[in-house]
C-alpha angles and dihedrals in degrees: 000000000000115000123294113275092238080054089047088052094039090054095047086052106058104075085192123044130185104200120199117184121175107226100219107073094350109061097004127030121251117252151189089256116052092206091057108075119105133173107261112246097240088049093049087049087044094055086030085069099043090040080071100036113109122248090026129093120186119223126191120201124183137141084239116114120261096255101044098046098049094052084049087049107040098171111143111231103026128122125231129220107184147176083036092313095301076125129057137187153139083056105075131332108326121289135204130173107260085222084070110106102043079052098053096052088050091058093060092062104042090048089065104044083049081057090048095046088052111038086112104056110072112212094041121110128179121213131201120210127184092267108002137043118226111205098201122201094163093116091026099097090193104049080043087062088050123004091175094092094059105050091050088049087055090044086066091059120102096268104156109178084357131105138196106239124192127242137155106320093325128092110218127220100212133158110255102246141135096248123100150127097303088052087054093052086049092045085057095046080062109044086049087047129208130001094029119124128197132218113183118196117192147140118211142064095266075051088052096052095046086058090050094055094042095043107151101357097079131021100261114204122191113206116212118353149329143058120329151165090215116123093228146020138224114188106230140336098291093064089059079074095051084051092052089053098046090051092055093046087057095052125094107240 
């Protein structure tokens, strides 16, 4: 299925795109091992070209951390927005919330209470990351079968201004804040300054809310299935590289 024909006008008429895309389920396929996913080659020459189109920058947000984002995406020329866009670069001197540190700190702690509080369930892993905590079941059949268990097991934890939010097969530890992806797209529209549209692709609930901050004022795009605020749709991961090829048609050479 290629893009809907209202997306295909939207996008040829914006001279000047912001394109935000999140890494896991959107540019890379999710997969059993966290560490594994990597950009396709024909994805990363896809992004590579528009990268270098005029009129077009290329944004990746993830809840990945910086580092690790950037050496999975290694597109020059693109900007990074990581650790759920509490980081920002590539657009502008570098940027990080000023909330960070504390954050950060915080993190620590509550990595190591979610350890304790899973130590019991193989499969699990808990990853910390610099300002968040990712329980992960993926490859815990059991908690698979009922992740309730677990999150009520993590809500007993010490959270304090912190709250358990739900992703694919992993529950995440985050500060309950009003900063996210979508404030981090909006963050870029200014630095780049007036005349720039965003559109801003993505798959998952940190995704979600990210649509629901931006709401008209970017083309929102959900990839795969469920409920979303998103203003369109694209049925699965393959389509992400039909909609890289129809915004580079639109553009001038």
């Amino acid at each position: 299925m290629s893009p809907s024909a209202a997306l295909r006008r939207e996008l040829a008429k914006s001279p000047r795109l912001l394109l935000a895309l999140d890494f896991d389920g959107t540019l890379a396929r999710l997969r059993r091992d966290r560490r594994a996913p990597r950009l396709p080659a024909g994805r990363r020459k896809a992004l590579s070209v528009l990268a270098k189109t005029h009129g077009v920058r290329i944004l990746v947000v993830s809840g990945r951390a910086l580092a690790d984002l950037r050496g999975r995406c290694p597109v020059p020329g693109a900007a990074f927005a990581g650790d759920h866009g509490l980081r920002l670069e590539g657009i502008g001197p570098r940027w990080r919330h000023p909330d960070l540190a504390r954050r950060r700190r915080r993190a620590g702690i509550l990595a190591a209470a979610a350890r304790a509080a899973a130590k019991d369930l193989p499969g699990v892993r808990v990853e910390r990351k610099e300002a968040s905590v990712a329980v992960h079941y993926r490859n815990a059949p059991a908690v698979r079968r009922d992740p309730k268990p677990l999150k009520r097991a993590l809500e007993r934890l010490p959270l304090s201004g912190w709250r358990v939010a739900p992703g694919k097969c992993l529950w995440e530890l985050r500060p309950r804040q009003d900063w996210g992806k979508g404030e981090a797209i909006l963050l870029a529209l200014k630095r780049l300054g007036r005349g720039w549209k965003a559109a801003f692709v993505g798959d998952d609930t940190t995704d979600e809310e990210g649509f629901a901050v931006l709401g008209r004022r970017a083309l929102t795009v959900r990839v795969g299935p469920g409920r979303t605020a998103a203003r369109w749709r694209l049925p699965g991961i393959g389509s992400v590289d039909r909609l890289l090829a129809e915004i580079r048609r639109s553009r001038r050479p």
